[in-house]
VODREN-767108 format. One record per residue (C-alpha): residue number from 1; x, y, z. Coordinates in nm, 4 decimals, always signed. Layout:
! residues N
resi X Y Z
NUM X Y Z
...
//
This chain:
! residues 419
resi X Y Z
1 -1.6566 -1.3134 -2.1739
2 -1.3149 -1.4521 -2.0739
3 -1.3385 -1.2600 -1.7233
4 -1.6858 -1.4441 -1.6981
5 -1.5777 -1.7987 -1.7845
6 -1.2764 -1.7501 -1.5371
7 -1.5203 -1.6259 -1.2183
8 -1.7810 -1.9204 -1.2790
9 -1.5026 -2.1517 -1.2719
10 -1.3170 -2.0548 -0.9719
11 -1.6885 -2.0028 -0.8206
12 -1.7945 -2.3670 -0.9262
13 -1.4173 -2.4772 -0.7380
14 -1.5119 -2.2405 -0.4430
15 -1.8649 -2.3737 -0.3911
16 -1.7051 -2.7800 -0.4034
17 -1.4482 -2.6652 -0.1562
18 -1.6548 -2.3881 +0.0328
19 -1.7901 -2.6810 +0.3413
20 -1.4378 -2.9227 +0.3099
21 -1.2818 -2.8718 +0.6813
22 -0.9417 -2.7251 +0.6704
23 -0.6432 -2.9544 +0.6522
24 -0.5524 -3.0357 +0.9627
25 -0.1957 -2.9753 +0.8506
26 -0.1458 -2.6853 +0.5685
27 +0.2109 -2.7194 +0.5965
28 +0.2678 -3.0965 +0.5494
29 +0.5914 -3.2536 +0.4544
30 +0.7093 -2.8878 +0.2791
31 +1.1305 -2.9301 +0.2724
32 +1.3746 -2.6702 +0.1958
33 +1.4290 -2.6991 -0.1311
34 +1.7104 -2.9388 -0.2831
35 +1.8067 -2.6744 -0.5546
36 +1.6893 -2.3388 -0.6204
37 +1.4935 -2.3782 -1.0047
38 +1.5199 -2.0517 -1.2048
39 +1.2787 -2.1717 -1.4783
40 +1.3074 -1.9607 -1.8207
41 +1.2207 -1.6082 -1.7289
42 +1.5462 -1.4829 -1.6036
43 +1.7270 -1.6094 -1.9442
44 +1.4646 -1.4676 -2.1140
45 +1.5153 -1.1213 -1.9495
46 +1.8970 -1.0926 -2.0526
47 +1.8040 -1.2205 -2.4322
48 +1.6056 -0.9431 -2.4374
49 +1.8512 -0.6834 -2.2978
50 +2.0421 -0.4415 -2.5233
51 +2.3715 -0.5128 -2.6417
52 +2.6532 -0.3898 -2.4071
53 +2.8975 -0.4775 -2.1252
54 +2.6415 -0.6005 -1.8592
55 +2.4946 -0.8298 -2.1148
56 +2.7587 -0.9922 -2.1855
57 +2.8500 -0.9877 -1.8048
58 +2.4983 -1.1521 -1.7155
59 +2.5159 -1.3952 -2.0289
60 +2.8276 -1.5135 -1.8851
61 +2.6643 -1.6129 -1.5827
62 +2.3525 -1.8076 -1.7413
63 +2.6171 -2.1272 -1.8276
64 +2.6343 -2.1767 -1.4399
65 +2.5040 -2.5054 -1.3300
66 +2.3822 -2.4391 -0.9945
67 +2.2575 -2.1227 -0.8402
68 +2.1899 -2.0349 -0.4766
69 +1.9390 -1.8949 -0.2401
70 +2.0234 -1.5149 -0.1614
71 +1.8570 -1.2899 +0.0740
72 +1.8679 -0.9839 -0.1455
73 +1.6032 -1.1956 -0.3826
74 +1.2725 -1.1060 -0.0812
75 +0.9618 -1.3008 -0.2192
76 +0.7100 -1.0347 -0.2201
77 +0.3898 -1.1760 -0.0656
78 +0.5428 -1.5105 -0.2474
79 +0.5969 -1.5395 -0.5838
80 +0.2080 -1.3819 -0.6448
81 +0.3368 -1.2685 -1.0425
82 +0.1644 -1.6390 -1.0922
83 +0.0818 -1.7656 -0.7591
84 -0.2356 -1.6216 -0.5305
85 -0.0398 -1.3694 -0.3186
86 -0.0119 -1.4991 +0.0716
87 -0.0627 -1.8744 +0.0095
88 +0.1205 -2.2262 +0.1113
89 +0.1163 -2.2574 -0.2935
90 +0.3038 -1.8792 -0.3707
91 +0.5670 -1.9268 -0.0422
92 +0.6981 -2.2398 -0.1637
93 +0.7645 -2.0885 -0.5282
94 +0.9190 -1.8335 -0.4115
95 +1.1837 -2.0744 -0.1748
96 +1.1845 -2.2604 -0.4787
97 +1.2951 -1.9951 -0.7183
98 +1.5772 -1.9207 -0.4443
99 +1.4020 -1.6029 -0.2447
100 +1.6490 -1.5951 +0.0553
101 +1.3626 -1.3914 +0.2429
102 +0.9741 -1.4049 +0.2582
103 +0.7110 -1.2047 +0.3338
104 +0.3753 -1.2445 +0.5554
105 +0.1885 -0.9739 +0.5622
106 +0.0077 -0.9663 +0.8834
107 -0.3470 -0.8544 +1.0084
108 -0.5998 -1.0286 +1.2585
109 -0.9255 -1.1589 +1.2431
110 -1.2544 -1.1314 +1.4553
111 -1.1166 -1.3329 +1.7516
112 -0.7516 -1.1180 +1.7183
113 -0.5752 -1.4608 +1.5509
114 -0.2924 -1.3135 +1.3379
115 -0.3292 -1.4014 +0.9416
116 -0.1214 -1.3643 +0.6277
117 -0.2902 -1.1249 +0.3880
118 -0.2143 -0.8065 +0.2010
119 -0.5183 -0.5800 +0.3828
120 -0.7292 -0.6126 +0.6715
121 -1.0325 -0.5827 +0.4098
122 -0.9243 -0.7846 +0.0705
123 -1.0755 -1.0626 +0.1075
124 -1.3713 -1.0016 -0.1664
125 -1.0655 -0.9832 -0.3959
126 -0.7740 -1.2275 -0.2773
127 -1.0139 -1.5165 -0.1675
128 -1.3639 -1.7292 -0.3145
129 -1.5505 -1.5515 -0.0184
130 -1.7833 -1.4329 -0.1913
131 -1.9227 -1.7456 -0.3605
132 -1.9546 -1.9014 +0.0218
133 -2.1666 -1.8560 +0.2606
134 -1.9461 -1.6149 +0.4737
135 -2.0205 -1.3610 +0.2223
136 -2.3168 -1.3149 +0.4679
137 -2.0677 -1.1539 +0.6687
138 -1.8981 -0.9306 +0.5149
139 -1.8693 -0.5549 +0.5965
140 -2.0282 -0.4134 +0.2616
141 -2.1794 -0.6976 +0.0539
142 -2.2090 -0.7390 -0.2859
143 -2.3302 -0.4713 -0.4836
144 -2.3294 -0.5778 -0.8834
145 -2.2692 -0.3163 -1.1253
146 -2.5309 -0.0970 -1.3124
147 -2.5321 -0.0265 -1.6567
148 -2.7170 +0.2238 -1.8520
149 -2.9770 +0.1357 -2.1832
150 -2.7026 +0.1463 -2.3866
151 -2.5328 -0.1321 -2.1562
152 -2.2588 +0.1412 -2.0810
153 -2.1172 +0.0653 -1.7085
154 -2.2515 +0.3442 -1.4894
155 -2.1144 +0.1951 -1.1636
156 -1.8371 -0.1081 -1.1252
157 -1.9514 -0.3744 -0.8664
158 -1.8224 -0.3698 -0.4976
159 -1.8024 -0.5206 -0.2078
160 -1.5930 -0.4999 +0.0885
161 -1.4957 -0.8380 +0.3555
162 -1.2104 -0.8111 +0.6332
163 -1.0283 -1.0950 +0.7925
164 -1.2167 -0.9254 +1.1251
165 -1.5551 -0.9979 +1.0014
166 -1.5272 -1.3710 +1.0503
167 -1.2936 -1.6282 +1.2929
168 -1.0233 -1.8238 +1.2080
169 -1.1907 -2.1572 +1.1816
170 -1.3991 -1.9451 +0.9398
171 -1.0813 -1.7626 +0.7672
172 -0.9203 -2.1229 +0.7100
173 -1.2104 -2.2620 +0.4726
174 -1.1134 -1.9833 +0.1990
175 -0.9067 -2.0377 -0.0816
176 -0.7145 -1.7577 -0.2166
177 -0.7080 -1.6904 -0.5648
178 -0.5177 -1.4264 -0.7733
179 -0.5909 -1.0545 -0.6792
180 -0.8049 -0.8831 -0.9041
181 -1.2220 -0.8127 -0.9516
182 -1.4854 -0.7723 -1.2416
183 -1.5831 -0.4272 -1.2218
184 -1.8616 -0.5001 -1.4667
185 -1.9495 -0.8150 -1.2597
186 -2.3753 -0.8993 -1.1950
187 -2.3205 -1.1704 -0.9748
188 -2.0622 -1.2659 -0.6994
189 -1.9282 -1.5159 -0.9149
190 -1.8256 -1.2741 -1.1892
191 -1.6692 -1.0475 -0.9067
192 -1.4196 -1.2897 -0.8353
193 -1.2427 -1.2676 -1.2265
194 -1.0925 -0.9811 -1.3643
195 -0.7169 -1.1348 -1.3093
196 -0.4254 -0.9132 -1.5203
197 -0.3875 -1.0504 -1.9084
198 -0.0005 -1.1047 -1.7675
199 -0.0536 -1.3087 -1.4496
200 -0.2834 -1.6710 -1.4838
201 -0.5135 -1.8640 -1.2623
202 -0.3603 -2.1683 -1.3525
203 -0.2884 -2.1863 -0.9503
204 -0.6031 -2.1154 -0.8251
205 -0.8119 -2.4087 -0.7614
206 -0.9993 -2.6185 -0.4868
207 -0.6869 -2.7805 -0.3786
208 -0.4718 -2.5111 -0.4148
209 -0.5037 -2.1366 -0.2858
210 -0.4578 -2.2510 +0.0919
211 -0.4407 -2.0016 +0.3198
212 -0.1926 -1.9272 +0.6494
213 -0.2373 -1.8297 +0.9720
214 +0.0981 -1.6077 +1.0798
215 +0.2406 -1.9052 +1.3251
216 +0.1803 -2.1337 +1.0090
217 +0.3638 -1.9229 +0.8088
218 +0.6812 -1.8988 +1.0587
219 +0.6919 -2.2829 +1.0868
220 +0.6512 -2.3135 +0.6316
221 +0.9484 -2.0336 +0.6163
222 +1.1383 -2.2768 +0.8445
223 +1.1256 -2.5838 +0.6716
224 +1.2078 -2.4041 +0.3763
225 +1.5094 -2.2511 +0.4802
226 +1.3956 -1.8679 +0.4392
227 +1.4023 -1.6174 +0.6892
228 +1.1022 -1.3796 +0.7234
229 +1.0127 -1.0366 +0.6682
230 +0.6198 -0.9910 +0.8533
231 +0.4253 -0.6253 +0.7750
232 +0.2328 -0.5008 +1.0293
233 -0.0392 -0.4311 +0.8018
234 -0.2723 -0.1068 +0.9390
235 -0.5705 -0.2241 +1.0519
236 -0.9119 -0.1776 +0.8606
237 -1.1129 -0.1462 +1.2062
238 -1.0964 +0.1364 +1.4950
239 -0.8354 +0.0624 +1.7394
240 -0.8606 -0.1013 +2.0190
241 -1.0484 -0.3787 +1.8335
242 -1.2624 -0.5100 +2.1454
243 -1.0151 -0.4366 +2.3967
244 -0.6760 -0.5098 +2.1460
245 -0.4881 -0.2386 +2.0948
246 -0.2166 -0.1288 +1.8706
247 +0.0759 -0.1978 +2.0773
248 -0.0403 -0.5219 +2.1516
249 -0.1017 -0.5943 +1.7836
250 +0.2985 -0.5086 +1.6846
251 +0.3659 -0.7173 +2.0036
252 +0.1931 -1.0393 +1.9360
253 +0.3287 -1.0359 +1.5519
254 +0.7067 -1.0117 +1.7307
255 +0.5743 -1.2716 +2.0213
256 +0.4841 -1.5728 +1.7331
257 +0.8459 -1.5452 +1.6623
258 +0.9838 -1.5696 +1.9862
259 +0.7375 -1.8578 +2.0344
260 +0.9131 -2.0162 +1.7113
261 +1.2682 -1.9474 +1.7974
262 +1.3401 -1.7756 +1.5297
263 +1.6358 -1.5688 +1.5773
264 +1.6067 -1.1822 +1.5563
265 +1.8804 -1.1688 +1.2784
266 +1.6564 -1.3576 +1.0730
267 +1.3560 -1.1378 +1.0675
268 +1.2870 -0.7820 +0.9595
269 +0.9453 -0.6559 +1.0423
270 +0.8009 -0.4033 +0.8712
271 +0.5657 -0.1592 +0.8325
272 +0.3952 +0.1888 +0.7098
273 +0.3338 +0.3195 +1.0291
274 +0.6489 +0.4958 +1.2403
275 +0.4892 +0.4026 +1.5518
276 +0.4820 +0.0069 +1.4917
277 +0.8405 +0.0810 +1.3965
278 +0.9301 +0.2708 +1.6711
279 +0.7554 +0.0172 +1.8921
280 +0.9537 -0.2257 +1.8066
281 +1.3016 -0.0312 +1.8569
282 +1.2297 +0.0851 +2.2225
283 +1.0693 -0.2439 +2.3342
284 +1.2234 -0.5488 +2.0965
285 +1.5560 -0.4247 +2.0389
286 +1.6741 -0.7122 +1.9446
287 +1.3732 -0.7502 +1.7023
288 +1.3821 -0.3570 +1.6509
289 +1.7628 -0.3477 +1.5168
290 +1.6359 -0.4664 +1.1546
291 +1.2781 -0.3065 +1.1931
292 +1.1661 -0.1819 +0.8206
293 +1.0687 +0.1554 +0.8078
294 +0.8018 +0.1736 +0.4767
295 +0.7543 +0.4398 +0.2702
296 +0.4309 +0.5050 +0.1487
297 +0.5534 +0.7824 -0.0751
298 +0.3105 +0.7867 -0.4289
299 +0.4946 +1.0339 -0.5881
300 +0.9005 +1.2161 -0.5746
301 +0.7173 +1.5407 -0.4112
302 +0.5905 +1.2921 -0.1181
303 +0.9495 +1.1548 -0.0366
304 +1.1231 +1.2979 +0.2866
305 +1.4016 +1.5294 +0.2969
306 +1.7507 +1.4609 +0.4168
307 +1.6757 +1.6230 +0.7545
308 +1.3890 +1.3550 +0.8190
309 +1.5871 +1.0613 +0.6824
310 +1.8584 +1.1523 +0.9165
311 +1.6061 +1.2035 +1.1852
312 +1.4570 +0.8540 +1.1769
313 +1.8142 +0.7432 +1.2475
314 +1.8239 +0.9333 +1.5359
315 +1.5589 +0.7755 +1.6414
316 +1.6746 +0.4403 +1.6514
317 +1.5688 +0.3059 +1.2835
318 +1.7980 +0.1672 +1.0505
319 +1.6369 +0.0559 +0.7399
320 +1.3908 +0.2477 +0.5264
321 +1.2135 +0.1009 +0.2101
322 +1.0439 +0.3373 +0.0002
323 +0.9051 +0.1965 -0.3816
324 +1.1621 +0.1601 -0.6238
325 +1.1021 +0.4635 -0.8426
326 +1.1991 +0.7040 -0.5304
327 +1.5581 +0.5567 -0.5902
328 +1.6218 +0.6505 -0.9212
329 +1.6952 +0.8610 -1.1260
330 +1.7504 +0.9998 -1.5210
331 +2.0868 +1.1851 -1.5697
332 +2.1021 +1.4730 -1.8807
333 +2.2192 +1.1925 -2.1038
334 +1.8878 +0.9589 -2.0018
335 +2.0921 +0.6800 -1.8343
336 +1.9459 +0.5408 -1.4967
337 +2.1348 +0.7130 -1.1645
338 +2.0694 +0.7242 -0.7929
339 +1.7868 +0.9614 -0.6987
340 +1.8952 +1.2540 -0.4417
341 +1.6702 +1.0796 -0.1989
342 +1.8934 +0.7221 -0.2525
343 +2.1845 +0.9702 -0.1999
344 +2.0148 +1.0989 +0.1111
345 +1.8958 +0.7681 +0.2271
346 +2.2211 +0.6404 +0.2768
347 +2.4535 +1.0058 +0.3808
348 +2.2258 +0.9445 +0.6923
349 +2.3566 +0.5857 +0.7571
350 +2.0155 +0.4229 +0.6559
351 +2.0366 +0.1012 +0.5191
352 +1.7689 +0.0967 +0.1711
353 +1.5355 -0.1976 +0.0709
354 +1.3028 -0.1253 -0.2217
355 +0.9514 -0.2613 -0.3566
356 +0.8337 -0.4130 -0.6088
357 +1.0288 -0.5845 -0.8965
358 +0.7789 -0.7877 -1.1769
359 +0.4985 -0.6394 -1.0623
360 +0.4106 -0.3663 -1.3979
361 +0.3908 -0.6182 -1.6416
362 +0.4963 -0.5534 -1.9975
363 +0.7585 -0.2777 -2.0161
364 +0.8036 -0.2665 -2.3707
365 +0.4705 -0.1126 -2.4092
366 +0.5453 +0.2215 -2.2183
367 +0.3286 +0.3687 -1.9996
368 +0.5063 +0.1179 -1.7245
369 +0.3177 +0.3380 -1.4051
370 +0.3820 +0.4058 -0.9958
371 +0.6968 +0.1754 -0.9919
372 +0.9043 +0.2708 -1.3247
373 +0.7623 +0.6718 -1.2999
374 +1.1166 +0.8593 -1.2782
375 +1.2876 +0.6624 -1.5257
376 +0.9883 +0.5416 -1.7622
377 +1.1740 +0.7033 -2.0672
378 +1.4506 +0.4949 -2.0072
379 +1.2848 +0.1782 -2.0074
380 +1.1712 +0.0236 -2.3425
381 +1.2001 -0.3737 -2.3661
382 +1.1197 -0.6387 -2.1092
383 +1.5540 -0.6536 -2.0363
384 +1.5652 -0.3133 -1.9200
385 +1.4578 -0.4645 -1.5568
386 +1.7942 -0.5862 -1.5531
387 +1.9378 -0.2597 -1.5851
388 +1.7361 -0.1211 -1.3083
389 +1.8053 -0.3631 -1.0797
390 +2.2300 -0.3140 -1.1614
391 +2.2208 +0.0695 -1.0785
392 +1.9769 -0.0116 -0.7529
393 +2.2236 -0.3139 -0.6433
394 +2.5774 -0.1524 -0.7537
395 +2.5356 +0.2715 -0.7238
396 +2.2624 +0.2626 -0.4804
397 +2.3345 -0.0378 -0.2926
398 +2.0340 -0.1999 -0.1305
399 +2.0102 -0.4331 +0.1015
400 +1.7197 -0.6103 -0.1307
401 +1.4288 -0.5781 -0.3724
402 +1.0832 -0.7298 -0.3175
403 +0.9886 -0.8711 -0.5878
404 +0.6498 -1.1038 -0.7220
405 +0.8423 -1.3425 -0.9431
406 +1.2374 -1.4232 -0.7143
407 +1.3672 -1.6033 -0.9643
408 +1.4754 -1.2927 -1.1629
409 +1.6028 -1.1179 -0.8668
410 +1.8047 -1.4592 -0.7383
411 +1.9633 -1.4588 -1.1083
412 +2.0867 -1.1667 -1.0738
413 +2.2105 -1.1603 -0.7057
414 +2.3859 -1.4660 -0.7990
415 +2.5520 -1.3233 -1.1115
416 +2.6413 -1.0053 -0.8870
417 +2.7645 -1.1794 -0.6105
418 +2.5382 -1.0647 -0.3661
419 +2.4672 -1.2847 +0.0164
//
């Protein structure tokens, strides 16, 4: 019932909004921030830690009055713990709770415009689509969900809509919402619920939820004062996409910041794919130097060996981020170490960033899933993410963590010392 209530609301916002023309400025007066504004979470996290020296250390630190924007605290598409993931609404958190670095994700839509969203195809779950009449367009429409007499689910609803199945104009009359579906859904309008008990929609809303093209999001990021980290996200489509081909996909995402100005030291495009990477190092250098290598690794028999780490370095890459359980580790005693591939990672001269902090929700409950799956006997109250994040920043040493709520991540940074 509560997944119901929440789709027909955000469908009756969606259907007032669905024929308002897009601002005709989604960045408006945006300035970087005055101060960065932790909120309570971060305290909260250390309360809840175990007693011992880096309590202490990090309770020490919560009597500071002013705290600082770092770059090792990467907003991870925003701040989307709270905020729908890729929106004006989840940047501006996320610069707010004092992420030195942002994320874009990038794909394209029909007419090849270049758009911040997770997938190619999420749009049926990251945006009202569905309740408007683009729906018409989407690649696999809505399909409600069949029960049996018993009113047992047989089959969860689907549906399936890509940022290439309409234009921009088109694209920019969405409003995203938090990313999540009804699998029991009948109607479109009950498709678009299903958000996690430990996120809200509180920020999803016919005046809120606006959505960026990849230029926008360079010129928000500036006012803001945070450099930029774009994926190349792979595409949903066949490539060439009538006529546009790979190369000149990673291209045009590295032109739009040339076109900006933005200096090469302050961005570090990513993505899954070697060749995008690899693109990028033989034809951007400059661009290429910090080019992100992602790993897409689901499990620690899936992670590369020494001899391929070193061999990306050979090849010109200098950063790898696999997910954060690949860099850790239990020792005999059950205490949180560097994994052999964190080891490996950096006896090849690779720099590490890792994904995603705040994005399992409760830990005290166990069963904490992809991101906590090498050291999930180790974790066991909400404070423990403070531990993690010591051994990844002080015996692993990343560059940065990605994660969906900064302010945690810009606490700590701050209390460690970290740029």
């Amino acid at each position: 019932m509560r997944n119901t209530l929440i789709a027909l609301v955000i469908a009756g916002l969606s259907a007032a909004c669905a024929n308002a023309a897009p601002a005709a400025n989604p960045i408006g007066a945006i300035e970087k921030p005055a101060r960065v504004q932790l909120g309570p979470r971060p305290f909260f996290l250390v309360d809840e830690m175990s007693d011992g020296a880096l309590k202490q250390e990090l309770q020490q630190c919560t009597r500071r009055a002013v705290y600082t924007q770092r770059d090792f605290s990467i907003g991870h598409r925003g701040a989307p713990m709270q905020f729908p993931e890729h929106t004006r609404e989840s940047y501006v958190a996320a610069a707010r709770m004092g992420a030195g670095i942002v994320e874009c994700d990038v794909t394209f839509t029909k007419d090849k415009e270049l758009v911040c969203r997770h997938a190619q195809n999420d749009l049926h779950t990251t945006t009202d689509i569905l309740v408007t009449p683009l729906a018409a367009r989407c690649t696999k429409p809505f399909t409600p969900a069949t029960f049996d007499a018993d009113g047992a689910l047989l089959t969860p609803a689907t549906a399936e809509c890509r940022t290439s199945d309409i234009t921009l104009a088109e694209f920019k009359t969405l409003r995203g919402k938090m990313d999540a579906s009804y699998p029991a859904a009948r109607t479109p309008a009950e498709f678009l619920g299903g958000t996690a008990k430990w996120r809200t929609d509180l920020y999803s809303g016919p005046t809120s939820g606006t959505l960026l093209t990849h230029k926008e999001s360079i010129e928000l990021f500036k006012k803001l004062g945070v450099k930029m980290t774009p994926e190349l996200k792979s595409p949903s489509v066949a490539m060439p996409f009538d006529g546009f081909t790979q190369q000149a996909y990673a291209q045009k995402m590295i032109d739009e910041y040339k076109q900006a100005n933005v200096p090469p030291r302050h961005v570090w495009p990513q993505s899954f794919d070697k060749n995008d990477v690899l693109y990028w190092v033989h034809n951007e250098a400059a661009y290429g130097k910090q080019a992100v290598y992602l790993d897409d690794a689901e499990s620690v028999a899936d992670l590369p060996s020494y001899v391929e780490l070193a061999g990306y370095k050979s090849e010109g890459i200098n950063i790898v981020a696999p997910p954060l359980f690949a860099l850790l580790a239990l020792d005999a005693g059950g205490k949180i170490v560097p994994s052999v591939y964190a080891k490996d990672a950096k006896t090849a001269g690779l720099d590490i960033i890792t994904w995603t902090l705040e994005r399992s929700g409760i830990l005290a409950d166990g069963n904490n899933g992809f991101y906590y799956q090498t050291i999930d006997s180790a974790i066991s109250r909400e404070g423990d993410m403070m531990k993690v994040l010591d051994v990844l920043a002080r015996e692993v040493g990343i560059l940065g963590i990605f994660s969906d709520w900064p302010a945690t991540t810009t606490f700590y940074a701050n209390c460690a010392g970290l740029r």
